[in-house]
C-alpha positions in Angstrom: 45.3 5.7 -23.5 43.8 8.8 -25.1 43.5 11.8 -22.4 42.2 15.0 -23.2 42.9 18.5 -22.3 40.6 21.5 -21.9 40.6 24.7 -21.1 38.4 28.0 -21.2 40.2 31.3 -19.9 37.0 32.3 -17.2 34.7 30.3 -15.6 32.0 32.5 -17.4 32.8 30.3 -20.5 31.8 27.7 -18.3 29.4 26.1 -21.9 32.4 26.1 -24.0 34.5 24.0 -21.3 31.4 21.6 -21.3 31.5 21.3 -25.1 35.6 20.8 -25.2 34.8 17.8 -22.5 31.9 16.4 -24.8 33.5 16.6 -28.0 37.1 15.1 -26.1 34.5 12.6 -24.9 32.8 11.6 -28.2 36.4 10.8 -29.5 36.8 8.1 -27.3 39.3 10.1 -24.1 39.3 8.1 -21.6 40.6 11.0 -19.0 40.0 14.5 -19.1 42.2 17.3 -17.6 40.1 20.3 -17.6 40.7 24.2 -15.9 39.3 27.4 -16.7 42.2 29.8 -16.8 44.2 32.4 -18.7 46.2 31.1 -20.8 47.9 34.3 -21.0 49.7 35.1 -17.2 48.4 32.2 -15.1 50.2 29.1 -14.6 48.2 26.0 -15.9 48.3 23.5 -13.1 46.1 20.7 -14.8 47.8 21.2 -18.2 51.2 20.5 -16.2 49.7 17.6 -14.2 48.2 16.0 -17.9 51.7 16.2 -19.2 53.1 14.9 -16.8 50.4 11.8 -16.9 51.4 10.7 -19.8 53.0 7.8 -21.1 54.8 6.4 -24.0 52.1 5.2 -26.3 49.4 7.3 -24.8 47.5 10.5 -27.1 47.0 13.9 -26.2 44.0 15.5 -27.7 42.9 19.0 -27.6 40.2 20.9 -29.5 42.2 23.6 -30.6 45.4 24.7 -30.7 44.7 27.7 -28.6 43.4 25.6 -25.3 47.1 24.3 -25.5 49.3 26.7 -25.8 50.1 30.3 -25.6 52.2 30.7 -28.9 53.3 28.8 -32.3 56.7 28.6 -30.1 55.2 26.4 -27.4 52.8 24.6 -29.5 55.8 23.1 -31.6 58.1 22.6 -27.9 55.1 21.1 -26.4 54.2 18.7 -29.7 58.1 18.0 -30.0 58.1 16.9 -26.3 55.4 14.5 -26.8 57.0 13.3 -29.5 60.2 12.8 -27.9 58.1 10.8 -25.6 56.1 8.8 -27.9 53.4 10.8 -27.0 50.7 11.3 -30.2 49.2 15.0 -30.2 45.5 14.9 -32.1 44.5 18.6 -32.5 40.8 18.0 -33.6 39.9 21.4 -35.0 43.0 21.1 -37.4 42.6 17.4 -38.3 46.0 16.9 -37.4 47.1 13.7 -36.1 50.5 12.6 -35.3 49.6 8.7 -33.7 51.4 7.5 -36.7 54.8 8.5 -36.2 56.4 12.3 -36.3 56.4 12.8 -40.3 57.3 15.6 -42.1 54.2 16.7 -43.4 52.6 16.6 -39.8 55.5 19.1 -38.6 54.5 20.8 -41.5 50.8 21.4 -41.0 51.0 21.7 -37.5 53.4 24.7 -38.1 51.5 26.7 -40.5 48.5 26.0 -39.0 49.6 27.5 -35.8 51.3 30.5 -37.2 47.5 31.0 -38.6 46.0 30.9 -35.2 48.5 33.1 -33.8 47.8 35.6 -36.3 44.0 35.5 -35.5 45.2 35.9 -31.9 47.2 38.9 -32.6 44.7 40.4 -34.7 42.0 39.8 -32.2 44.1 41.5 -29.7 44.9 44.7 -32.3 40.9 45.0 -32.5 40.7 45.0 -28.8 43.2 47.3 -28.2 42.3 49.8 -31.0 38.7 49.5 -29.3 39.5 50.4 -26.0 41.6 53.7 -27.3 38.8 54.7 -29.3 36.3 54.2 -26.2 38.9 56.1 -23.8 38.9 59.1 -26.5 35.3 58.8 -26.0 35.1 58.7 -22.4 33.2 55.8 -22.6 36.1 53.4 -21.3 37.3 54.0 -17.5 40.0 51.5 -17.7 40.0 49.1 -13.9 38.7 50.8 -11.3 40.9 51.2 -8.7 40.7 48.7 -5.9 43.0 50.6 -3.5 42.0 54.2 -2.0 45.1 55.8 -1.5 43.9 58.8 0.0 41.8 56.3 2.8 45.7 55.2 3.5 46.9 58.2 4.1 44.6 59.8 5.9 44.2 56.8 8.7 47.6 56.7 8.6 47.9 60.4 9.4 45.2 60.0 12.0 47.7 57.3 14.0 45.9 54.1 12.9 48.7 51.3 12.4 49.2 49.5 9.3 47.6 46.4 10.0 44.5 48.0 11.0 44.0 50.1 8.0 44.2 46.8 6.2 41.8 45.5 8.5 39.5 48.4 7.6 39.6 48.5 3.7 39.7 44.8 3.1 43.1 44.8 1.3 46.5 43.2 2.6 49.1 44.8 4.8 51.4 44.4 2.2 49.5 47.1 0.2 49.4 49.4 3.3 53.2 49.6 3.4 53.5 49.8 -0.8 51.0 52.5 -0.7 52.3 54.4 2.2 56.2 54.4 0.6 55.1 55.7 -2.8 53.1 58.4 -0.7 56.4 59.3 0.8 58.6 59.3 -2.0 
């Protein structure tokens, strides 16, 4: 059985997760796992559910390297796992196919190949970064605007109101209340 995996990190790139399903569709998967979620911090539940769906003999195919894994690291533990399991891996935007056995050349490409994405990552994410500084120099870039008014805390605290009622009153959990109100008195 060939399944597919897809994955797009927000639901904002909800027409890119439709063209990973169509193209995983044209080349003949026969079930889909799909999620829109950061690769990054999140854990993937779907991706962890597909892996664990498979079955000697079945493919995995993906897109791009990137909807799979985080890193070169885990694209190679997660390729040799399949492998171990008789699993094929097709990676279509890399032409790489290992159906036919675990050869060298395969390891090979797969490797370098990779390493190539993670560099485009990284530099991607040196852009972004050297971006943001220059818009902070510029005061053009705020940064996350705080979700949590410390001073509200404080000052219904101060005025007697309990914990859960502040929460209550700012939308935010309890749990904030207290964090807030122990940094406040440290």
């Amino acid at each position: 059985m060939i399944v597919g995996y897809a994955r797009t990190s927000t639901s904002e790139q909800r027409a890119g997760l439709d063209a990973q399903i169509r193209d995983l569709k044209a080349a003949g998967c026969e079930k889909i796992f799909s999620e829109q979620i950061s690769s990054a911090v999140a854990q993937r539940p779907r991706l962890a559910e597909c892996l664990h769906f498979l079955r000697e003999t079945d493919t995995l195919m993906v897109t791009r390297p990137d909807r799979l894994a985080r890193s070169t690291h885990e694209l190679l533990r997660i390729s040799e796992e399949l492998a171990q399991t008789g699993v094929g891996l097709v990676i279509q935007s890399m032409g790489l196919d290992t159906r036919n056995g675990s050869n060298p050349t395969a390891k090979l490409m797969l490797s370098v190949l990779a390493a190539i994405a993670q560099f485009e990552r990284d530099l991607m994410l040196e852009r972004q970064r050297e971006g943001i500084a220059r818009a902070r120099a510029e005061g053009k870039y705020k940064g996350r605007p705080q979700s949590l008014d410390r001073a509200a805390v404080q000052r219904m605290r101060a005025d007697g109101i309990g914990p859960a009622a502040i929460a209550a009153k700012l939308g935010i959990a309890r749990s904030s209340v207290y964090r807030l109100l122990e940094e406040a008195a440290a």
